[in-house]
Backbone as numpy.savetxt, mean C-alpha at the origin, in Angstrom:
# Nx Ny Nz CAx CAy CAz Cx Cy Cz
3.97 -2.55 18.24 3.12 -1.37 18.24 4.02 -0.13 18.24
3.94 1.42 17.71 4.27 1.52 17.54 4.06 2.97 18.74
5.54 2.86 19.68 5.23 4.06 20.40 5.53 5.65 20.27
6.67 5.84 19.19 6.03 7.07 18.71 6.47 7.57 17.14
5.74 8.63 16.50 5.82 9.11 15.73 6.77 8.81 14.39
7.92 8.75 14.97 9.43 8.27 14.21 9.28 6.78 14.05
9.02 5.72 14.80 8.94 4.55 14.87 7.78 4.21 13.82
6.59 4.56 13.46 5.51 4.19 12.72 6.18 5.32 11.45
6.70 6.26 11.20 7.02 6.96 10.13 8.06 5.74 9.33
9.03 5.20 9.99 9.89 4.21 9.69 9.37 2.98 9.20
8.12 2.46 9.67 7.78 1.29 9.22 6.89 1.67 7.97
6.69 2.92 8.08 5.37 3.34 6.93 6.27 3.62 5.56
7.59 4.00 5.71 8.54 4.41 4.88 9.41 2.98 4.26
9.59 2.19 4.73 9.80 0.59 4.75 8.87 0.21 3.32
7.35 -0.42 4.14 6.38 -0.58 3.36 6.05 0.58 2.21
6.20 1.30 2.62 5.58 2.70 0.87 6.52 2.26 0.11
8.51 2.17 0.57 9.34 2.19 -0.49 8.66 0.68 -1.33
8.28 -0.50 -0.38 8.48 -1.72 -1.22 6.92 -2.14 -2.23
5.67 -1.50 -1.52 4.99 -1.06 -2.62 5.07 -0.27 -3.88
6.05 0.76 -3.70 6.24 1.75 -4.67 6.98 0.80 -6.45
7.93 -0.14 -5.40 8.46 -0.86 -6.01 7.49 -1.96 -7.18
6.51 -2.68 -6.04 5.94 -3.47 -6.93 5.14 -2.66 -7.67
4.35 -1.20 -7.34 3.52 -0.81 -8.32 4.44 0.10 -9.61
5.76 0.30 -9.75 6.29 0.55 -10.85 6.69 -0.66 -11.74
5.88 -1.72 -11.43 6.41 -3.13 -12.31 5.51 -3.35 -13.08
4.30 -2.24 -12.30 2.94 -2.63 -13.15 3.21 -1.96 -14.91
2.83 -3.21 -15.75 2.25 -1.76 -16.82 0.74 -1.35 -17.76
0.42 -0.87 -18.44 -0.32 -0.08 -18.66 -1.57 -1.73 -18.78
-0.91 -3.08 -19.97 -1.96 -3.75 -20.35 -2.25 -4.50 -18.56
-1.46 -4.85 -17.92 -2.11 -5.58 -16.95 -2.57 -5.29 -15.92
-3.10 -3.37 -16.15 -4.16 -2.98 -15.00 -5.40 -3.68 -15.12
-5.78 -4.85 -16.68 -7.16 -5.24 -16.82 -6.98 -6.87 -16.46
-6.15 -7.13 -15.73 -5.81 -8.52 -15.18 -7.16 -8.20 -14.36
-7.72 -9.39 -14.09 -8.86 -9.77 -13.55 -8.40 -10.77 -12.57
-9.30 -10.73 -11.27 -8.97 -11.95 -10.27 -10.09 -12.80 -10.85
-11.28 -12.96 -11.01 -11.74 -13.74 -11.55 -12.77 -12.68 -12.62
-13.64 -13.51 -13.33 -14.37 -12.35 -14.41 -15.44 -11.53 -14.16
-15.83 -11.67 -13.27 -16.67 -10.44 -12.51 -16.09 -9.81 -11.21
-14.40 -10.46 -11.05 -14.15 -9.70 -9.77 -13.04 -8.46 -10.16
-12.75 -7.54 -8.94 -12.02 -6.65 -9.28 -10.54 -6.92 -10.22
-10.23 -5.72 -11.04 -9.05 -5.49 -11.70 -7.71 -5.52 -10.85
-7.03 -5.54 -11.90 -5.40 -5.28 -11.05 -5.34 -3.40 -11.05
-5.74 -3.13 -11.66 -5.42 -1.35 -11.31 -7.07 -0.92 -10.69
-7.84 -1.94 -10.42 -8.99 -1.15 -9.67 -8.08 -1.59 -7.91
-7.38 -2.46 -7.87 -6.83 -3.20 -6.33 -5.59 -2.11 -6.25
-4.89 -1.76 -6.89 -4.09 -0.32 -7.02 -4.28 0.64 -6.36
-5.33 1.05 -7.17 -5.94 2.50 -7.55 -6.74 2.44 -6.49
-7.48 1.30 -5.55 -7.96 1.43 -4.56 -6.86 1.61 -2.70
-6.08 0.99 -3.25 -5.14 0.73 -2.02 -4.31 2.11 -1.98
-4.01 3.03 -3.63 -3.80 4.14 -3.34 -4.38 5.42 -2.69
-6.08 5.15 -3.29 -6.88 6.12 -2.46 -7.15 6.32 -1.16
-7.20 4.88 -0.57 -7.70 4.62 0.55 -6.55 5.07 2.01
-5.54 5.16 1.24 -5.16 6.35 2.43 -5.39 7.49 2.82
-5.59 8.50 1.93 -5.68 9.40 2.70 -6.99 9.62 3.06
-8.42 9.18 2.47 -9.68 8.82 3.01 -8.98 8.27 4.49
-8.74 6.61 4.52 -8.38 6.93 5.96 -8.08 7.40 7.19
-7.11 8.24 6.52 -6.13 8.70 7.76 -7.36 10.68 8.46
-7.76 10.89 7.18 -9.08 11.30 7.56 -9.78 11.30 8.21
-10.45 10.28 7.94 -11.87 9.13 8.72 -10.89 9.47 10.32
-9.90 8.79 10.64 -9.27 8.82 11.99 -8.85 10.52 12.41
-9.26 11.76 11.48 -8.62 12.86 12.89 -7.88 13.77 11.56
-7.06 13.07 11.14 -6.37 14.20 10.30 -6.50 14.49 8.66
-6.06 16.52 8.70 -6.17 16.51 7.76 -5.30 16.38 6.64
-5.96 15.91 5.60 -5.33 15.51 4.28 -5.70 15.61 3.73
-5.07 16.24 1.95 -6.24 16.14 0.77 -6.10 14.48 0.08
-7.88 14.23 0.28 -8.15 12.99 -0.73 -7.60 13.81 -2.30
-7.15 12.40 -2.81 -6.78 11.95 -4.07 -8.09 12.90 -5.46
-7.73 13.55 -6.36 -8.71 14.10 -6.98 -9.30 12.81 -7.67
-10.81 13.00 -7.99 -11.21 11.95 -8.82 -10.67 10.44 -8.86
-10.82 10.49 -7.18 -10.59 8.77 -6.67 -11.68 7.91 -7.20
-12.73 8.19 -7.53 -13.95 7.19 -8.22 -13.20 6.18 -9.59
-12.48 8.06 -10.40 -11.84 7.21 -11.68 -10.67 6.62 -11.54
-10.64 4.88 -12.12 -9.21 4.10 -12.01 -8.77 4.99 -13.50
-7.30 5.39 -12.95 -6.51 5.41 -14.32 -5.96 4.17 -15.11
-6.24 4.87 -16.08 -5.72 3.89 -17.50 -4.05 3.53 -17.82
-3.04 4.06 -16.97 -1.94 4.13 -17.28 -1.28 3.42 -15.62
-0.39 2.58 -15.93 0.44 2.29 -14.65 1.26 3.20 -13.97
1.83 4.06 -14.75 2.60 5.64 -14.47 1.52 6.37 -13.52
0.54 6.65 -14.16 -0.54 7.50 -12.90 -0.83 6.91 -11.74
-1.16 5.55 -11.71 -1.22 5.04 -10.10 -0.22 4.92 -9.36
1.34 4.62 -10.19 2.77 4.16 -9.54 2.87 5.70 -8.82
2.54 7.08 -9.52 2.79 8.30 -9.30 2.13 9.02 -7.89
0.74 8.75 -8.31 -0.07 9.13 -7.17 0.27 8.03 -6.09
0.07 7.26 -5.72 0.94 6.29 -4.59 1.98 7.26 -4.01
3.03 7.58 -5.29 4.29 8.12 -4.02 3.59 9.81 -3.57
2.92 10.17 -4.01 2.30 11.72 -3.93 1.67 11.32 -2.66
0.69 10.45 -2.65 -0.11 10.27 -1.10 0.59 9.52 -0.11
1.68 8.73 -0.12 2.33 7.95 0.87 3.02 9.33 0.95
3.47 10.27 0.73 4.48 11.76 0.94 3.90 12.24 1.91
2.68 12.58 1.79 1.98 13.30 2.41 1.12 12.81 3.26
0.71 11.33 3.51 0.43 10.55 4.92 1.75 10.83 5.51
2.56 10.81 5.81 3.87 11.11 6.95 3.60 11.87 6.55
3.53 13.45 6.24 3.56 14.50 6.37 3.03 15.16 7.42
1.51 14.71 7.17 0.37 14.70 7.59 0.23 14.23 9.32
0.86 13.30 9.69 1.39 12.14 10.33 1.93 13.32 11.30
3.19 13.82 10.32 4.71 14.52 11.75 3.85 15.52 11.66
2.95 16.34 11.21 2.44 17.57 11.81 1.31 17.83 12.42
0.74 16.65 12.53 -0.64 16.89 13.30 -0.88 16.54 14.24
0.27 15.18 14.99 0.07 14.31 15.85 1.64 13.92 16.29
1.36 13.86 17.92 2.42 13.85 18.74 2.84 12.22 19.23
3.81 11.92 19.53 3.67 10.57 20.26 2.57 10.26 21.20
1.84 10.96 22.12 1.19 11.15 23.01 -0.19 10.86 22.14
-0.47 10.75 21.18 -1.41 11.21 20.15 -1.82 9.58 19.76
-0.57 8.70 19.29 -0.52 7.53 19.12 -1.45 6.49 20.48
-1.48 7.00 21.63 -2.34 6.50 22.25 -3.68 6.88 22.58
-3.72 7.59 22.14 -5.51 8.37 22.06 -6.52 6.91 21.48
-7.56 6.59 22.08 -8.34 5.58 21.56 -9.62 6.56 20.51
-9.99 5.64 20.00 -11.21 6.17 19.12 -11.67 5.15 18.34
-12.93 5.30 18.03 -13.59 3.91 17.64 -13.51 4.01 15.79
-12.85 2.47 15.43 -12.31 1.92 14.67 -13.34 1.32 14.20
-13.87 0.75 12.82 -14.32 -0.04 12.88 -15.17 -0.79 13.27
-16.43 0.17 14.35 -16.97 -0.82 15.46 -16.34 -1.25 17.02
-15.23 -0.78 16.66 -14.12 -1.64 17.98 -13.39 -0.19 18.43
-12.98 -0.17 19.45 -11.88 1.04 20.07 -10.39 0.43 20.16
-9.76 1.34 19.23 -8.57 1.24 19.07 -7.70 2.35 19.57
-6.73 2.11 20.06 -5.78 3.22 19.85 -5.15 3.83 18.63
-5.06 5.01 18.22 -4.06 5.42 16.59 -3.17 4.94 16.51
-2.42 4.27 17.16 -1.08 3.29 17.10 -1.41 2.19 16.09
-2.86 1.75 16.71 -3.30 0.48 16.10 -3.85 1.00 14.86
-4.34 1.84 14.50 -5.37 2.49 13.49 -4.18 2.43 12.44
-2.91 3.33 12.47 -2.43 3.24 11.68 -1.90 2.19 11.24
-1.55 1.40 12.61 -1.38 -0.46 11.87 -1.88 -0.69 11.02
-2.93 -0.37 11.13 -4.39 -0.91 10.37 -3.84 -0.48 9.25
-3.42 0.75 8.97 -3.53 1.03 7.79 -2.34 0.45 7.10
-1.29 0.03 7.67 0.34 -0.52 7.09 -0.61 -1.86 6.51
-0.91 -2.64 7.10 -1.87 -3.83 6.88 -2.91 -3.63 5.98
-3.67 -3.00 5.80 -4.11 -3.08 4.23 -3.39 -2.69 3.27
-2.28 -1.78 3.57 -1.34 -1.44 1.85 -1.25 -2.93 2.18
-0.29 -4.05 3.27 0.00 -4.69 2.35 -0.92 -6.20 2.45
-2.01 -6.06 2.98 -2.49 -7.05 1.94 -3.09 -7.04 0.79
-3.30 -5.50 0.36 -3.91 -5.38 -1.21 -2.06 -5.27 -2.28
-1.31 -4.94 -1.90 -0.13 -5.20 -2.48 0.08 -6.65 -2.51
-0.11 -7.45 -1.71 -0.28 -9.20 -1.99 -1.15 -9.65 -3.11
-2.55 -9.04 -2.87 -3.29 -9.28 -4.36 -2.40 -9.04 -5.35
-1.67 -8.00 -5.85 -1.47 -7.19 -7.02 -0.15 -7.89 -7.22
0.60 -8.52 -6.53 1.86 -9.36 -7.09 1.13 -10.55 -7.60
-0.19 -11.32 -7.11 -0.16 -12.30 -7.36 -1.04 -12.00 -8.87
-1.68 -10.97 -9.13 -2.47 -10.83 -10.09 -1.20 -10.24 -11.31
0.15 -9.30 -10.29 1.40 -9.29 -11.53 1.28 -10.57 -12.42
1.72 -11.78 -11.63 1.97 -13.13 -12.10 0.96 -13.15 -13.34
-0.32 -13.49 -12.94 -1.14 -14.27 -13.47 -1.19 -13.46 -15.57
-0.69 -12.06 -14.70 -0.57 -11.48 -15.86 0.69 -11.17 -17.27
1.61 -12.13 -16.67 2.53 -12.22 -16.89 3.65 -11.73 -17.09
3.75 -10.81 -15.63 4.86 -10.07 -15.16 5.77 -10.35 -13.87
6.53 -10.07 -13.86 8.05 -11.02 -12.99 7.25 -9.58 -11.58
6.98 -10.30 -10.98 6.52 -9.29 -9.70 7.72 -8.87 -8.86
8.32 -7.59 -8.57 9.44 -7.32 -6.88 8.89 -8.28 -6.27
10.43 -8.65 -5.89 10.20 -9.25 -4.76 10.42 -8.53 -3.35
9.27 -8.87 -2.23 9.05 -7.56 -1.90 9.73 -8.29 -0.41
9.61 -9.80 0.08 9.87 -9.75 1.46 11.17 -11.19 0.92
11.04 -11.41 0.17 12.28 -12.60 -0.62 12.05 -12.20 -1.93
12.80 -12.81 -2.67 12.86 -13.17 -4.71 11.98 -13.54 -4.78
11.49 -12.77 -5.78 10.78 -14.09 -7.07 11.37 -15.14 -7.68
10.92 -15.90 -8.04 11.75 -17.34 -8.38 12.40 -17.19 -9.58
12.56 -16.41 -9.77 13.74 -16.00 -10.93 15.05 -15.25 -10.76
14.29 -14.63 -9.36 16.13 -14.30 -8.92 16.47 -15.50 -7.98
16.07 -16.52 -7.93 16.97 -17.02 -6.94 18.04 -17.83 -7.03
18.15 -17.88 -8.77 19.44 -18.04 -9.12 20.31 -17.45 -9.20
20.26 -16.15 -8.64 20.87 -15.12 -8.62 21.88 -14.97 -7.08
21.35 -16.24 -6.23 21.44 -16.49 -4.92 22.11 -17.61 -4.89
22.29 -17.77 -5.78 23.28 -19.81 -5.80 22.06 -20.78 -5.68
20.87 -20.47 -6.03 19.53 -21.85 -5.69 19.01 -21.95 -7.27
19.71 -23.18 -7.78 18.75 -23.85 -8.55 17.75 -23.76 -8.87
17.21 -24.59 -7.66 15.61 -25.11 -7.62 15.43 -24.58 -6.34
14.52 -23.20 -6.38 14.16 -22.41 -5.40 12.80 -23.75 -4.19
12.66 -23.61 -3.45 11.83 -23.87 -2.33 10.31 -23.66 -3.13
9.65 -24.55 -3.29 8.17 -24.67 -3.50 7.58 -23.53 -2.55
């Protein structure tokens, strides 16, 4: 958990760099990768995980400008890879000037549930990355070599002295 300010700026700066990463791998044809055929896109799971921060961090207390014309997914991998680093800038921004360490323990109701902002913003490290988990696995399906974001992809791991990488 994270007790103050610098400590959650660090883990948020961690995770933004290694999203930033997988969403510049994206390109333009496999924002229309589909998880299945009536379910969401690979640049609607993007373009959503990009918006939904600063709506968030909102919803919890501070201010931030939402994303213009978050309804529309862009058509280009450049515009979502872009806006990503524009709103992860300005969540820590947002973050070191509005709220103190002391701030991080303030409770407020989450979800139905009372959380502390410590946890809230967990919350929020935890959905970048489980919608960044969708979007590597939907990279694949689309037939792009996804970052590897917490090990290789199985193509660098010959790059590591392994053969035959681990199932």
């Amino acid at each position: 958990m994270y007790v103050t300010i610098a400590d959650f700026i660090k883990e948020w700066n961690k995770e933004a760099l290694l999203t930033q990463n997988v969403l510049d791998g994206l390109t333009d044809d496999s924002l229309n990768q589909q998880v299945y055929p009536e379910g969401r896109t690979l640049g609607r799971i993007a373009w959503h995980l990009t918006t939904t921060i600063p709506e968030y961090l909102a919803e919890f207390g501070l201010k931030i400008d939402e994303v213009e014309n978050a309804e529309q997914i862009p058509t280009t991998a450049k515009d979502i890879s872009e806006t990503f680093k524009q709103v992860s800038s300005k969540a820590v921004k947002a973050i070191e000037h509005q709220w103190k360490n002391d701030t991080l323990q303030e409770v407020q109701m989450a979800f139905g549930r009372e959380e502390t902002n410590a946890q809230i913003v967990m919350g929020l490290i935890k959905h970048t990355v489980h919608h960044r988990g969708q979007i590597t696995v939907l990279m694949r399906q689309a037939g792009l070599k996804p970052f590897g974001v917490y090990g290789p992809p199985k193509e660098d791991w010959v790059h590591l002295g392994v053969e035959n990488p681990p199932l």
